[in-house]
C-alpha positions in Angstrom: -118.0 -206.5 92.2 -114.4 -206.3 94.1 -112.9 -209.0 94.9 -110.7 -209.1 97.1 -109.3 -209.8 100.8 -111.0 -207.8 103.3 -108.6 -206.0 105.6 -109.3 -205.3 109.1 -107.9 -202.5 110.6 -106.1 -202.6 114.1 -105.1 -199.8 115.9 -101.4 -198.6 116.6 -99.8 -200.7 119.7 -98.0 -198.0 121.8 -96.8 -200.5 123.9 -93.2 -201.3 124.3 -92.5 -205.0 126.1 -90.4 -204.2 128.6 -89.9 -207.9 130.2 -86.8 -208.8 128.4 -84.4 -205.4 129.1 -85.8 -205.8 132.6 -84.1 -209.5 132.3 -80.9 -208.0 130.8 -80.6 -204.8 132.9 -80.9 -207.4 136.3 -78.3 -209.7 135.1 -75.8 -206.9 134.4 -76.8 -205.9 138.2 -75.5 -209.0 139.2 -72.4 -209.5 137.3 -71.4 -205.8 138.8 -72.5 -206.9 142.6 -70.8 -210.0 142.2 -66.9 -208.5 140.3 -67.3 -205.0 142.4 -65.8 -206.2 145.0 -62.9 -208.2 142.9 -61.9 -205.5 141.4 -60.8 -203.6 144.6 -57.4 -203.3 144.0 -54.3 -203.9 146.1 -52.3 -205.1 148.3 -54.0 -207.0 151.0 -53.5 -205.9 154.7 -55.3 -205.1 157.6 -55.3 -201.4 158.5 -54.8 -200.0 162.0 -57.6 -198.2 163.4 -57.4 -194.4 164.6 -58.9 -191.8 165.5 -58.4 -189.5 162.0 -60.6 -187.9 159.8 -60.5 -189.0 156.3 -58.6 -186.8 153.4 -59.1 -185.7 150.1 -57.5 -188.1 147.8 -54.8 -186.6 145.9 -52.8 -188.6 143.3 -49.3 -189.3 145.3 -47.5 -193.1 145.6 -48.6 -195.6 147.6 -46.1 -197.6 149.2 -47.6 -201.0 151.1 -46.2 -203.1 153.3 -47.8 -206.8 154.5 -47.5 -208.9 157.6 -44.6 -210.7 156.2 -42.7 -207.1 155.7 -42.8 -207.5 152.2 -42.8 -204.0 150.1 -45.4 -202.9 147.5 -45.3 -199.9 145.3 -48.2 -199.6 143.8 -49.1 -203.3 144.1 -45.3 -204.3 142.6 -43.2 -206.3 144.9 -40.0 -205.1 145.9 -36.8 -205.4 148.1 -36.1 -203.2 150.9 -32.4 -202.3 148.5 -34.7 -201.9 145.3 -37.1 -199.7 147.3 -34.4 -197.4 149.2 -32.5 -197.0 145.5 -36.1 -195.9 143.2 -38.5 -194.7 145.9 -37.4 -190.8 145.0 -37.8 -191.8 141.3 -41.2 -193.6 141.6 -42.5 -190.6 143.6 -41.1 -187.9 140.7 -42.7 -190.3 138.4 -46.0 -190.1 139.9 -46.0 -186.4 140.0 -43.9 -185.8 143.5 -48.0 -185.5 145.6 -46.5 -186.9 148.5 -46.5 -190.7 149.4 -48.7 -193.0 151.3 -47.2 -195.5 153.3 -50.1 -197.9 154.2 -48.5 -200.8 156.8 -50.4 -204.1 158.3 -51.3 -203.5 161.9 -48.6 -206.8 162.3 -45.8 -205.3 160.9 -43.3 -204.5 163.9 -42.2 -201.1 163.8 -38.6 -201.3 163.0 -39.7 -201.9 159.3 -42.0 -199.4 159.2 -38.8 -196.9 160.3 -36.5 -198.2 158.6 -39.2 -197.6 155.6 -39.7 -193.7 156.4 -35.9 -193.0 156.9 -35.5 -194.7 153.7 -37.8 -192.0 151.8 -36.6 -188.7 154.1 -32.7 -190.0 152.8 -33.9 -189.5 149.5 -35.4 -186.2 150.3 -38.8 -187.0 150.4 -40.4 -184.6 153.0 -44.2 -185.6 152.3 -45.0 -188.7 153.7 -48.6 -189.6 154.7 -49.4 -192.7 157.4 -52.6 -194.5 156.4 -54.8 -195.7 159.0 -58.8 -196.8 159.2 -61.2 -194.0 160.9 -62.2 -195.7 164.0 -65.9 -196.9 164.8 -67.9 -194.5 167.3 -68.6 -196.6 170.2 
């Protein structure tokens, strides 16, 4: 006579539970919605609108100016002197692709000349002026 424990025999579960990663994969969802938009970069200005088509992006410096008149490069502050004296050395630094000059809609435009005439002095032939693509109506 055997003794001894019976064993009952269950089949193979197949089934994966897949509550919990549905949990984790919609809170990573909403840490990315909610820090997406913080991590925009830049200088903040409002655009002008035009009537342009949108280019290709092509590495190049970016030269910002708010509606104070204040200068960015590249999100770093700078004077109008520090800018005239390294603008031709920040843009060989970047790999000479031209530079973006991306201006407030506020900012008279005496600045935004005196900005341009700063970087054809220093022999920079390749400027870009960044504007919004206008709405259809």
């Amino acid at each position: 006579m055997r003794r001894g424990r019976r064993r009952e025999r269950t089949g193979v579960n197949a089934e994966i539970n897949v509550v919990s990663l549905i949990d984790v994969m919609m809170l990573l969802m909403i840490i990315f919605m909610l820090t997406a938009p913080i991590m925009q970069g830049g200088v903040d200005i409002a655009l002008p609108s035009a009537d342009v088509r949108p280019l290709e992006p092509k590495s190049g410096l970016v030269v910002t100016v708010d509606r104070r008149g204040a200068i960015f490069v590249d999100e770093t502050p700078l004077t109008f002197e520090e800018f005239a004296g390294s603008v031709k050395a920040l843009s060989d630094r970047k790999g000479g692709g031209g530079v973006y000059l991306r201006a407030d809609e506020g900012v008279p435009y005496g600045t935004v000349v005196r900005i341009v005439a700063a970087m054809k002095a220093k022999g920079i032939t390749d400027v870009g002026l960044v504007a919004d693509p206008e709405r259809a109506r």
